[in-house]
N, C-alpha and C positions, 0 to 999 in steps of 0.2 A: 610516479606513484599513481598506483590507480584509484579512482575516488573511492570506491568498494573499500580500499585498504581502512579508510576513514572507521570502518567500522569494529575493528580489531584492534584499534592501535590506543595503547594507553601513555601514560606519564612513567617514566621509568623512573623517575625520582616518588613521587608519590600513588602513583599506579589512578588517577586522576582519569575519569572518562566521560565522557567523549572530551576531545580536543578540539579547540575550534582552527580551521583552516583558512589561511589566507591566501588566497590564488592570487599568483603572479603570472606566468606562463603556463597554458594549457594548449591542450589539442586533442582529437577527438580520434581515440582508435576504430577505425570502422567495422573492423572486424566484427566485435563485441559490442561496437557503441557502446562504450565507454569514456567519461573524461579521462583523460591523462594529464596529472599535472606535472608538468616539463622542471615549473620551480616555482616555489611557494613555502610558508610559514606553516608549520603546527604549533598552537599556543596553549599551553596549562593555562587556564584561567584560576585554579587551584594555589600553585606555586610561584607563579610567574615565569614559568624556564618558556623559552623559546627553543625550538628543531625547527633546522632550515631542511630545505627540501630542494636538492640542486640535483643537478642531470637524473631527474626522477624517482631520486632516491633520497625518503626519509633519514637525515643523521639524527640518529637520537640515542645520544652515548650520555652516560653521567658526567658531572663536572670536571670531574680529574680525568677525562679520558679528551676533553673536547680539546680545538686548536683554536685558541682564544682569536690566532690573528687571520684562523681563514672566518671565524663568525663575524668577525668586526669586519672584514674585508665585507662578504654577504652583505651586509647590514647596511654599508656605504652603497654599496649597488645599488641597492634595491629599495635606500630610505625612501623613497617618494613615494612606493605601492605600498609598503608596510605601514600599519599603526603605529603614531606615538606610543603605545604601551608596550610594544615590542622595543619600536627604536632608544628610546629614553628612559623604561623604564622598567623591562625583563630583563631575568639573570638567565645564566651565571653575569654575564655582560651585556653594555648596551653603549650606546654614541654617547 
């Protein structure tokens, strides 16, 4: 996802904006010098929903559409770079 995206992107449950971002993996397109971020958290501060951000693509689908066991899976990877308020304590799910 490219950081630019940040600025278009809302809360698809509550339409919540801006999101705040949690960079896990990035890298720098030279092209544009641009960040790219490889994988990382977008967080509703609004609702509490969590969108992971894996092979640099935003998931951010409603709750009956997510796969509870590849978010939790995410979440296990990645507990140590994410916030408690993601890992413990955002929906739909959390550790």
């Amino acid at each position: 996802m490219r950081l630019s995206m940040l600025d278009i992107l809302a809360c698809p449950i509550d339409k919540h904006y801006p999101l705040e971002l949690i960079q896990i993996d990035t890298h720098e397109d030279t092209t544009v010098k641009e960040l790219i971020i490889k994988e990382g958290v977008l967080f509703c501060s609004e609702c509490s929903r969590f969108y992971p951000i894996i092979e640099e693509i935003p998931v951010m689908l409603p709750d009956d559409l997510r796969d509870k066991e590849k978010d939790i899976q995410f979440l296990q990877k990645w507990e140590q770079k994410i916030p408690d308020k993601i890992t413990k304590k955002a929906k739909p799910w959390h550790l």
